[in-house]
KOLTISE-973883 format. One line per 2 residues: number of its first residue (from 1); their letters; for each residue x, y, z of C-alpha. Coordinates in Angstrom, 3 decimals, padded with zeros to 6 digits, m for minus. Each point is the difference from the previous one (the first is absolute). Layout:
NUM	a	X Y Z  ...
//
This chain:
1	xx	024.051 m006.541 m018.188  m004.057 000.982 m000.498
3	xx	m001.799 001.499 002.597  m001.877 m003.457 m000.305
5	xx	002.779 m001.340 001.222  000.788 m001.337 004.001
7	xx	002.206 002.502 001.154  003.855 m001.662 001.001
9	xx	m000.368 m001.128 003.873  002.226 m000.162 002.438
11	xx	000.721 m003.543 002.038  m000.757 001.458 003.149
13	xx	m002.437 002.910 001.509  m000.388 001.030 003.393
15	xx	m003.813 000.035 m000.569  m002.234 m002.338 m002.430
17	xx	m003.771 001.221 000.044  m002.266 m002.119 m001.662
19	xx	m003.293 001.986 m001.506  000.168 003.300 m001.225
21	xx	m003.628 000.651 001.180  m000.220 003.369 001.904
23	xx	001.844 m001.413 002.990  002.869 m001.496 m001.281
25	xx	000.310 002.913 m002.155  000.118 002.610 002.788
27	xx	002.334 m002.255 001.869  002.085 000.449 m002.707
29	xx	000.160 003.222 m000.412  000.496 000.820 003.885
31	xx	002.772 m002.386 000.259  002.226 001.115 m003.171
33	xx	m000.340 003.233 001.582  001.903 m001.388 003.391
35	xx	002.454 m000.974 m002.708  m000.759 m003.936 000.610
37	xx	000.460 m001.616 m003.596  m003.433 m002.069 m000.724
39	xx	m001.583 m002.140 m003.280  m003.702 000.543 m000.168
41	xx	m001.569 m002.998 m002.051  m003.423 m000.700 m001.490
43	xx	m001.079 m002.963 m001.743  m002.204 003.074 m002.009
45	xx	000.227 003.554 m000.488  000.420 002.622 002.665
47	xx	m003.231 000.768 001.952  m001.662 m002.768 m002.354
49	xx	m001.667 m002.096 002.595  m002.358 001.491 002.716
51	xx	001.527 003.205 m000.599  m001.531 000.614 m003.040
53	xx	m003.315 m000.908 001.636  m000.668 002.354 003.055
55	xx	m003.157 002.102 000.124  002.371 003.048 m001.179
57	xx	m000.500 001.850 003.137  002.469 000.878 002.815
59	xx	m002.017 000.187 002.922  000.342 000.760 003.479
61	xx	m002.645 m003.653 000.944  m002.982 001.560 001.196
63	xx	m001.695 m003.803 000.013  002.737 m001.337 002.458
65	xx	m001.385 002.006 003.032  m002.984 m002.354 m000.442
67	xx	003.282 m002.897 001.112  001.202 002.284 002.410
69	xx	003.309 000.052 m001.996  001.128 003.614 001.149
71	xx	003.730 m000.075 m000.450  m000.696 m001.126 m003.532
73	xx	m002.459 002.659 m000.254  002.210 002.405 001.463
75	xx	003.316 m000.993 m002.664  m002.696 m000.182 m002.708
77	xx	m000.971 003.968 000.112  003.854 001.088 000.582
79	xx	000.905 m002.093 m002.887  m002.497 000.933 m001.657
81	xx	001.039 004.120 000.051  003.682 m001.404 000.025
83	xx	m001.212 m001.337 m004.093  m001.802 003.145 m000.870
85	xx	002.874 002.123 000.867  003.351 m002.561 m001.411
87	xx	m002.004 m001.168 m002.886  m002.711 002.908 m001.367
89	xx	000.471 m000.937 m003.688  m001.755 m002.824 000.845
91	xx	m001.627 m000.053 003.351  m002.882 002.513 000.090
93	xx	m002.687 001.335 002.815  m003.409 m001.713 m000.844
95	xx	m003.228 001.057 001.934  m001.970 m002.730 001.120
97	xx	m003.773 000.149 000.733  m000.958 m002.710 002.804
99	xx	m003.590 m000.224 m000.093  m002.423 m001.188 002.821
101	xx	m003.287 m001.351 000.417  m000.950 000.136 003.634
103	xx	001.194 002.312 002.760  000.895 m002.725 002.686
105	xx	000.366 m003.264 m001.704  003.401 m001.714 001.077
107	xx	000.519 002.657 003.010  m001.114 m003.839 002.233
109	xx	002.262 m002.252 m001.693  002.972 002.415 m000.498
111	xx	m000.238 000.390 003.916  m000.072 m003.651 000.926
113	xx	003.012 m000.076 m001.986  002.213 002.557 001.453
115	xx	m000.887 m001.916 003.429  001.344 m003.266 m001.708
117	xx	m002.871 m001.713 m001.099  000.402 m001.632 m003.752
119	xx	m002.665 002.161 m001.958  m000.763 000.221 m003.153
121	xx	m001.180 003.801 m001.496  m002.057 m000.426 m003.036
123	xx	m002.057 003.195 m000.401  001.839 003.560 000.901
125	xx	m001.914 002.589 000.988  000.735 004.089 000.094
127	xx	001.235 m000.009 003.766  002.450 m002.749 m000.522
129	xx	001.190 001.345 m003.734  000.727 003.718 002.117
131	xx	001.782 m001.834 003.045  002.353 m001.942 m002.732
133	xx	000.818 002.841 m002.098  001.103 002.241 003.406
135	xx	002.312 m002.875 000.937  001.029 m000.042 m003.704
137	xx	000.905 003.468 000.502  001.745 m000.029 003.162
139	xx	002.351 m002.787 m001.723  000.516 001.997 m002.784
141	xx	001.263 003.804 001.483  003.801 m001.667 000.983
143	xx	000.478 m000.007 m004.096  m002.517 002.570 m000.726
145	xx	m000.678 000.372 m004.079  m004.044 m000.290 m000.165
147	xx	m002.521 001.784 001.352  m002.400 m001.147 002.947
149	xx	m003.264 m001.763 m000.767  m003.655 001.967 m000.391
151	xx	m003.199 m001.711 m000.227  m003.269 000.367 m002.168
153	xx	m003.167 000.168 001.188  m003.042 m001.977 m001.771
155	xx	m000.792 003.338 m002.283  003.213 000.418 m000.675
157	xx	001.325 m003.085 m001.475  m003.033 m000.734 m002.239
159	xx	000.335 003.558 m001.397  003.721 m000.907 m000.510
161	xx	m001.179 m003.603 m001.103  m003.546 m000.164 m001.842
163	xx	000.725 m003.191 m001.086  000.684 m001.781 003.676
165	xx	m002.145 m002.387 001.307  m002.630 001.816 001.846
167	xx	000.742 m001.780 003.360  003.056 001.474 000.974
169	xx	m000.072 002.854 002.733  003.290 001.548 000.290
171	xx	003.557 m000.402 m001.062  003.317 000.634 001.224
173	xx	002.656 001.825 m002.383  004.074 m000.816 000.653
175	xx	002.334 m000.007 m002.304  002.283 m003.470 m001.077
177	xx	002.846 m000.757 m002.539  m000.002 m001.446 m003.256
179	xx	002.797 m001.318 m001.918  m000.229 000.698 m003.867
181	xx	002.541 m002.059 m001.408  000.916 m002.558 003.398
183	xx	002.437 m002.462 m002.658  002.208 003.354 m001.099
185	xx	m000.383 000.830 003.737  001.771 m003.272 000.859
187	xx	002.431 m000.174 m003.199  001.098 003.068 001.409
189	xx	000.938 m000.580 003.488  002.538 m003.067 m002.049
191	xx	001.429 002.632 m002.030  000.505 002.380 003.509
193	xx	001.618 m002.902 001.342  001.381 m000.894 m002.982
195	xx	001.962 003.687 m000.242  000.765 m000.398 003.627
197	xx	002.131 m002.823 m000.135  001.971 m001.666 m003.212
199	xx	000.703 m002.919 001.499  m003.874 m001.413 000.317
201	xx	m001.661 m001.635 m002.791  m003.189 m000.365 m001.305
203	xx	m001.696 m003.710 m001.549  m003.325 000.153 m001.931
205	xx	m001.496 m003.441 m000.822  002.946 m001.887 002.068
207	xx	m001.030 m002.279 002.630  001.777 m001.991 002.582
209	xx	000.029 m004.102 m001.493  002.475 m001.398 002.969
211	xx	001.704 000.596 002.272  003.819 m002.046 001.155
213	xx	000.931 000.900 003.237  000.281 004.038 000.250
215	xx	m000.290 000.106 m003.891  m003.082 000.735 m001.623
217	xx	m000.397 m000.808 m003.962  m001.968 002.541 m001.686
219	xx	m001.415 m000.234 m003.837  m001.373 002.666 m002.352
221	xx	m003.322 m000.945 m001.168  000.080 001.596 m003.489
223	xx	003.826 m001.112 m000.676  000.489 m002.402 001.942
225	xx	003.564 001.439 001.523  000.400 m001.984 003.144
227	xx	002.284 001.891 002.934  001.443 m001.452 003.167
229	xx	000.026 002.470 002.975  000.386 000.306 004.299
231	xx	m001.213 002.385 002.121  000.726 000.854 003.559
233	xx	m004.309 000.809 000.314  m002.352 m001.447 m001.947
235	xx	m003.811 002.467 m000.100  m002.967 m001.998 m001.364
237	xx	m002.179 002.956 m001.368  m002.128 m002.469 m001.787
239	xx	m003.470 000.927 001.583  m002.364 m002.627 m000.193
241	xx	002.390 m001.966 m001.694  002.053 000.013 003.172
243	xx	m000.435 m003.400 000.864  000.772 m001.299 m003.283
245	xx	003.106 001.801 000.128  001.095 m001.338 002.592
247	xx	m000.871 m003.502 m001.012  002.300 000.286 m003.261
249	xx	002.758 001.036 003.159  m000.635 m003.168 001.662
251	xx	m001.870 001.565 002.755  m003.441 m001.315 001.036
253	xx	m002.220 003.215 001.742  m003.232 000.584 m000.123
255	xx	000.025 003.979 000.635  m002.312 001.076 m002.709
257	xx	m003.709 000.175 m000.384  m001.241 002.088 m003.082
259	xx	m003.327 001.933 m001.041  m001.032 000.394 m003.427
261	xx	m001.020 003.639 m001.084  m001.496 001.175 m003.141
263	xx	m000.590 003.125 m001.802  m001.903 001.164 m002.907
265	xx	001.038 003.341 m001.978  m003.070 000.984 m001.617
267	xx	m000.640 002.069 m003.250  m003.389 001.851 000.864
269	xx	m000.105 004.066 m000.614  m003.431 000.088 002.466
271	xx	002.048 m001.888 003.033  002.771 002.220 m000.602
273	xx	m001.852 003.179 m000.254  m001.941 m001.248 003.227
275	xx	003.169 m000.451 002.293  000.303 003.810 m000.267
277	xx	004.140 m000.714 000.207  m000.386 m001.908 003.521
279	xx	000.418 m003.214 000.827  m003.259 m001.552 001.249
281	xx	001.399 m002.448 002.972  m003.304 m002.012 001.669
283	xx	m001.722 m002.635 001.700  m001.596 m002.757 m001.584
285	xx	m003.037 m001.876 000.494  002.334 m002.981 001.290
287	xx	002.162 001.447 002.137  002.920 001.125 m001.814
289	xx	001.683 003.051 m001.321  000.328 000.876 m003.678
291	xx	001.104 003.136 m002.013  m000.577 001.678 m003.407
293	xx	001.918 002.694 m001.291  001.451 001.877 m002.884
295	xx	002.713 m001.368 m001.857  001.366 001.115 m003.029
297	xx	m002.692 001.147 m001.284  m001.816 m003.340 000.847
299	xx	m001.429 m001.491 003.247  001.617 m002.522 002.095
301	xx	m001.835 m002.209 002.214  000.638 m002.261 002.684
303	xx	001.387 m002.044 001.703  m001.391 m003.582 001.109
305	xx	001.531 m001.824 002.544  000.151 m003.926 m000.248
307	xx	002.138 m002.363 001.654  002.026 m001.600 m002.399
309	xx	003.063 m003.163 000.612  001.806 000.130 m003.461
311	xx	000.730 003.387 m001.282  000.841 m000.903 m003.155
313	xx	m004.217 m000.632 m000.616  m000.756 003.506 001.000
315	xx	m002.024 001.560 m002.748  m003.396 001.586 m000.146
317	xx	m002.473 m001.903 m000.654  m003.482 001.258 m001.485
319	xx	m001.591 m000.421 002.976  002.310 002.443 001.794
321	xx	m000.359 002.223 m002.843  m003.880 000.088 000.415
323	xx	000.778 000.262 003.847  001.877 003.122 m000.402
325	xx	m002.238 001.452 m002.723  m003.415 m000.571 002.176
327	xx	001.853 001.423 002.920  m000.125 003.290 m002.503
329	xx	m003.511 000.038 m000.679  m000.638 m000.613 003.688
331	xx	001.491 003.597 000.708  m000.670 001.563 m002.902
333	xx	m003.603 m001.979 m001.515  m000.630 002.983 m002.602
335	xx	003.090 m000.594 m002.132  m000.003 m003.206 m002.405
337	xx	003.259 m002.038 m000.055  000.385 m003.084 m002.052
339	xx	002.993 m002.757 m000.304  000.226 001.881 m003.574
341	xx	001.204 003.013 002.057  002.872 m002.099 001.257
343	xx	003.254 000.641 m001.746  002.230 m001.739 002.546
345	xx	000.282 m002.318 002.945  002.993 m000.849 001.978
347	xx	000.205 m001.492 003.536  002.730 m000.913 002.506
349	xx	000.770 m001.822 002.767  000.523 001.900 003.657
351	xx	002.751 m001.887 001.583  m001.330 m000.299 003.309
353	xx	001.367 m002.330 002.857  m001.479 m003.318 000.287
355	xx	m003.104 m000.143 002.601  m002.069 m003.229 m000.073
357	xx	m003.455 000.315 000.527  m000.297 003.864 m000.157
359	xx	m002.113 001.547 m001.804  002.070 001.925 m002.545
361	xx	m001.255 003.624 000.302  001.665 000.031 003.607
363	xx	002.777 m001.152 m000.956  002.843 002.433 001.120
365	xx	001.403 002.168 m002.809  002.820 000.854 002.009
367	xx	003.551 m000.864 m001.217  002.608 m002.279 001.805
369	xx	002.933 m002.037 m000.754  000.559 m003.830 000.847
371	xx	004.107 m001.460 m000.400  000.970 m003.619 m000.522
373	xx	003.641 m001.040 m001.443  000.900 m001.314 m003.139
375	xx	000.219 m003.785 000.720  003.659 m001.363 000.780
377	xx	001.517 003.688 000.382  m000.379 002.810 002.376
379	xx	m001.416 002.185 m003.046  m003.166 001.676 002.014
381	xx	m003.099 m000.041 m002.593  m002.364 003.201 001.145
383	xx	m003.518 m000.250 m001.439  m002.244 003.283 m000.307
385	xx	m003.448 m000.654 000.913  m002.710 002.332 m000.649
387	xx	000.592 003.841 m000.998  m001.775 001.948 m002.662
389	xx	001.073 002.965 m002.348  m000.888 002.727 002.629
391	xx	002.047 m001.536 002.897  003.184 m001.108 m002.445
393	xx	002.568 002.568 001.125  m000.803 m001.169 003.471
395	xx	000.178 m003.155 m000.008  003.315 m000.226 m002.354
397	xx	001.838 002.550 002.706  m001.030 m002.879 002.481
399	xx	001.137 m002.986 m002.286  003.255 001.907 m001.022
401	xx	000.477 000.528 003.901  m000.613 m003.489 000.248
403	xx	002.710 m000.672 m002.684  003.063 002.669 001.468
405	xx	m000.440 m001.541 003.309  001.150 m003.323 m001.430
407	xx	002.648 001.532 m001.877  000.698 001.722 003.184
409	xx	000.537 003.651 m002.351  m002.164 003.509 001.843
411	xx	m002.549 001.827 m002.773  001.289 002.793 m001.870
413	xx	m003.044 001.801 m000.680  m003.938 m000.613 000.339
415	xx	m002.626 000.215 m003.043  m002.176 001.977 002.236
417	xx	000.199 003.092 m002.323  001.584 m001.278 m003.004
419	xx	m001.388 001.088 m003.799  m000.360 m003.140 m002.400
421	xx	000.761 000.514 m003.278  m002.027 002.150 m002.022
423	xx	m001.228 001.532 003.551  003.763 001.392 000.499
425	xx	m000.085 003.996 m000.194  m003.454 m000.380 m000.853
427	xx	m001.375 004.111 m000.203  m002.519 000.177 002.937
429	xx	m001.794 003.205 m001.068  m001.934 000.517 m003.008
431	xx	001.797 002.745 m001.324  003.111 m002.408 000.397
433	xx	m001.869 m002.909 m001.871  m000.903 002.619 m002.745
435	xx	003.668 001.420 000.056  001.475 m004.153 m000.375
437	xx	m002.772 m001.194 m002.955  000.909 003.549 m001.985
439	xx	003.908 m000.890 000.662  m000.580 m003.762 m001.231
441	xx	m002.260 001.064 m002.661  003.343 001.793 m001.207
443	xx	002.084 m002.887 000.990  m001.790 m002.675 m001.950
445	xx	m001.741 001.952 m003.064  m003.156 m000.365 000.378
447	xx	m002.903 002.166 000.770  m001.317 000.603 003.415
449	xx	m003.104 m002.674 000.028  002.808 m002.665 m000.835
451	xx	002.523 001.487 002.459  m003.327 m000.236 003.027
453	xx	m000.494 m003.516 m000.844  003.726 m000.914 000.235
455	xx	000.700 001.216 002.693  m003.492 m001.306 001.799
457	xx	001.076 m003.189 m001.304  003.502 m000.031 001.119
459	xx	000.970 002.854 002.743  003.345 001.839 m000.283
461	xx	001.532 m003.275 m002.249  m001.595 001.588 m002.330
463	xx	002.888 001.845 m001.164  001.705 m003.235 m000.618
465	xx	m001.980 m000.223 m003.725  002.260 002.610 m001.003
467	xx	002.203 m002.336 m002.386  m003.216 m002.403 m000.704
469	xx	m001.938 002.924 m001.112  002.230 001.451 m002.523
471	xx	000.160 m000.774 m003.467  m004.089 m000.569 m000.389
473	xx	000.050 m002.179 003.242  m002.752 002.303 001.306
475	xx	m002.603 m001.323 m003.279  m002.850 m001.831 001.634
477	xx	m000.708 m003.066 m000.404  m003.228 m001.323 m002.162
479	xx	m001.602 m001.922 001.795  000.640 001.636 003.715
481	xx	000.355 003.365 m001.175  000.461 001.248 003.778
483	xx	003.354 m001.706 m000.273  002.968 000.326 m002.304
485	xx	002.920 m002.143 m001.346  002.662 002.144 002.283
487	xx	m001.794 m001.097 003.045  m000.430 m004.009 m001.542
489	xx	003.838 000.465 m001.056  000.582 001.587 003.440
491	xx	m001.356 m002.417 002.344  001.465 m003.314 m001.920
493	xx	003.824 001.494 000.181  m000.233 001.452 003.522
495	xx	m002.680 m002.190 002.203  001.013 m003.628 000.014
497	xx	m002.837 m001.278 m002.711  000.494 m003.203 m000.525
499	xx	m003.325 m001.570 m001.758  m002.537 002.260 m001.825
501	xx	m002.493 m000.931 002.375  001.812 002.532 002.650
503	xx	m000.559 002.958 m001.927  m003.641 m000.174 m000.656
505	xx	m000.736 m001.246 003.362  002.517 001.557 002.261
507	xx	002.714 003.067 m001.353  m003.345 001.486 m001.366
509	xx	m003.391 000.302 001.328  m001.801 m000.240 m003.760
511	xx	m001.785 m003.703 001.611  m001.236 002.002 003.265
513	xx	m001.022 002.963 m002.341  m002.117 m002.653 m001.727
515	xx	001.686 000.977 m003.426  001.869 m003.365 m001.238
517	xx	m001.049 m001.371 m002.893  001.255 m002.758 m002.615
519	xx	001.567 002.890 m002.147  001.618 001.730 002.997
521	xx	001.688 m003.306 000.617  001.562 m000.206 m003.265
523	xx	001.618 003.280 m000.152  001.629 m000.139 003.039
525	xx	001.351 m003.273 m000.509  001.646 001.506 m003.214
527	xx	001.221 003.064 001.522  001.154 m002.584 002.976
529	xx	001.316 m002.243 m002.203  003.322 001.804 m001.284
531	xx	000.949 001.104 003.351  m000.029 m003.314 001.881
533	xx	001.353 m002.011 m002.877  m002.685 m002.008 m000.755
535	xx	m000.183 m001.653 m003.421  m002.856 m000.616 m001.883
537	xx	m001.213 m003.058 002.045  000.854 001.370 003.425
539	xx	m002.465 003.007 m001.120  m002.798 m002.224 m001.116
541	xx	000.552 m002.464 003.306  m000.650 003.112 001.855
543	xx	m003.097 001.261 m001.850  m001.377 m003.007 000.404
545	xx	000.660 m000.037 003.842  m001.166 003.316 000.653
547	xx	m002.715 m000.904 m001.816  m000.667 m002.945 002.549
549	xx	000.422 002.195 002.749  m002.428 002.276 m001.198
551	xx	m002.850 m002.387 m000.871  000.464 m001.848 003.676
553	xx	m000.394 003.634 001.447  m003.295 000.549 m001.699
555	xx	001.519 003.107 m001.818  m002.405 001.396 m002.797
557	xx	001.029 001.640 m002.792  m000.047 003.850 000.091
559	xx	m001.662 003.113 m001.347  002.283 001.851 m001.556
561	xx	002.281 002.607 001.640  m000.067 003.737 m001.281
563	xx	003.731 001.110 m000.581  001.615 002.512 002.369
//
């Protein structure tokens, strides 16, 4: 059997989870760890949905205290510090410059609000940014792992910030999470579960076609392979594509609503140079909040935030793209951006509960989780609405609660303080770091720039490119010179890739680095090609729909890479 290949299912599961988004793949890791037995299916990759389109940050939700959502708030900053500390090869501190026009604007409206009047805030002004950010600290001190917020005064942040528009007064300075490589991040929490329990399965590209009773029929996209399965608890994890889950079930709900948000990664040296490492997180002229900040060596920018009814549409239009790039030269007028400096655009779809009539910015963010039963049995069907990357763990210890107390078994442990992958025995001090990269360096035989990016790129699994790496494995490649053939070999045999498409996009980050190209795309589909078993024609299918992919993305091609 190829890796390509479904892996051999059993007929029955005590848990099916449908959509391994960030939710149903946290779910799945918590509940293999109580030892419950589950098959986590996609009808794509892992993380390959909305996943693969947050704003990269794990934050604690500074803008829901405008909603008055404080528990969320409060589970937001504690998960957030939870992330940093279980996952620090990938989740990282990033200070975050909130900028203000005004000194009182929105203290009137914020107050109506608290007394239960429906207000809208659409300008923030220094007072209000200072009250936020205490609360915002207050939440965050029962999981401490940041420091407190400071502010700037007018002279100060246009020293720090020549090129800010000239109207801004003052800023306040806290510190957030971002999430380098979110798909690996996810990919990795299946392999934790995975490693936890034998007996679960994972299903790329299989999706459920009918259902008979308590049996579900399940088929393999890319083969074909069709498997017949029960469950004692069935999760829908499908996000915005809950409701259409649940219709191919033979359940009619109508739990979902769903809000379109898109992002720009941007290749412009001045914008980068400008953001002085922060992330820039403001106020627009309408209303809304939007953030720029450094990402692999680029800028990413978003997010909009547009109602949308069929998921499946979501993409960014130009218009959103010159939306998002204006909202740039609104904060910072002095430096030029262009849609030539675009190198990327991706959006997803929030998977927000259904609220008619609301306008979508208030719509909650906060997580719940509506059951219905699996028509003609007593099969309970458990749909996860809402949730985000920061607030995963969370919300999957709540839905695997949700599932033991069905199965009537107690919890074993809690994910509170649990390492994921590459964050296990992750060296906290920098002479430990220094101590790990020189021991890897050793380890893998390469030099120590190669060793720093290895292990920045995949934690303490690092070490796992031992066998890849020998033998010449460690060459780079030609046209992503950053990478090698070890890793390419690496990631195929060990990480469930099942279409080329996976790799560029999601086991790597060269798409978010904004370093794909046509030739890149080639190679590793012939490095790919051997270890998956595809032949000739399975290797060109999956140029060619990679290829796709990449064009409907608005990917450019890439200046070249320098080798490491």
């Amino acid at each position: 059997m190829t890796p390509t290949a479904p892996a051999p299912l059993k007929s029955h599961y005590s848990v099916l989870i449908i959509g391994a988004g960030i939710n149903g793949c946290g779910t799945f890791r918590d509940l293999c760890l109580q030892g419950v037995d589950c098959l986590l299916i996609d009808r794509g990759d892992i993380c390959g949905g909305a996943s693969a389109a947050p704003s990269r940050l794990i934050h604690g939700g500074i803008k829901y205290l405008e909603t008055r959502e404080f528990r969320l708030v409060r589970e937001s900053a504690m998960e957030r510090n939870r992330l940093l500390r279980n996952a620090p090869h990938y989740v990282k501190a990033l200070e975050t410059v909130f900028p203000s026009r005004s000194l009182f604007a929105g203290l009137v409206p914020a107050a109506l609000g608290f007394l239960g009047f429906n207000t809208t805030i659409k300008k923030r002004g220094a007072i209000l940014i200072e009250l936020g950010l205490r609360i915002y600290d207050f939440y965050s001190r029962k999981v401490q792992a940041l420091p407190d917020h400071y502010s700037m005064n007018k002279t100060r942040l246009h020293s720090e910030y020549p090129a800010i528009t000239p109207d801004l007064i003052a800023a306040g300075v806290y510190n957030e999470g971002r999430v380098t490589h979110a798909e690996r991040l996810g990919m990795e929490l299946v392999q934790d579960g995975l490693a936890a329990n034998p007996a679960s399965a994972l299903g790329t590209y299989t999706q459920v076609t009918g259902t008979k009773g308590r049996t579900l029929s399940l088929k393999h996209e890319v083969t074909g392979t069709v498997h017949e399965v029960t469950a004692d608890v069935i999760i829908n994890a499908g996000g915005a594509w809950i409701d259409k889950v649940n219709a191919g079930m033979g359940i009619a709900s109508r739990h979902m609503g769903g809000s379109k948000g898109a992002h720009l990664i941007v290749r412009n040296d001045a914008l980068v140079a400008a953001l002085k490492g922060r992330m820039l997180y403001f106020g627009t002229s309408d209303g809304r909040f939007n953030l720029i900040y450094p990402f692999f060596g680029n800028a990413l920018v978003g997010s909009t935030d547009i109602a949308v009814k069929d998921p499946d549409q979501a993409y960014c239009s130009t218009e959103e793209a010159d939306y998002l790039l204006n909202t740039v030269r609104e904060i910072l007028p002095d430096i030029k951006v262009s849609r030539d400096d675009v190198v990327l655009t991706y959006c997803g779809v929030r998977p927000l509960p259904r609220s008619e009539g609301k306008d979508i910015g208030v719509v909650t963010r906060d997580h719940a989780i509506a059951r219905d039963t699996l028509p003609g049995t007593d099969v309970p069907v458990l749909s996860l609405i809402g949730g985000k990357w920061t607030t995963h763990r969370a919300f999957s210890e709540q839905s695997a609660d949700a599932v033991l107390a069905l199965l009537k078994r107690a919890r074993k442990l809690t994910t509170e303080d649990l390492a994921i992958g590459g964050g296990r025995d992750y060296p906290k001090a920098d002479d430990a770091r220094a101590a790990f990269v020189s021991g890897l360096a050793k380890t893998l035989g390469v030099d120590a720039a190669r060793a720093t990016l290895l292990f920045e790129r995949y934690g303490t699994s690092a070490t796992a490119l031992k066998e890849a790496f020998a033998n010449g494995g460690s060459a780079p490649l030609y046209s992503l010179p950053h990478y090698s053939k070890g890793e390419i070999v690496h990631i195929c045999a060990t990480e469930n890739v099942c279409r080329l498409a996976d790799l560029l996009l999601r086991r790597t980050a060269v798409t978010m680095e904004g370093l794909l190209s046509d030739a890149a795309i080639r190679e590793t589909a012939d490095i790919a090609a051997p270890v998956l078993g595809w032949n000739t024609a399975r290797r060109d299918a999956e140029i060619a729909f990679a290829a796709e992919e990449m064009s409907r993305r608005n990917v450019r091609n890439t200046r070249p890479q320098k080798a490491v």
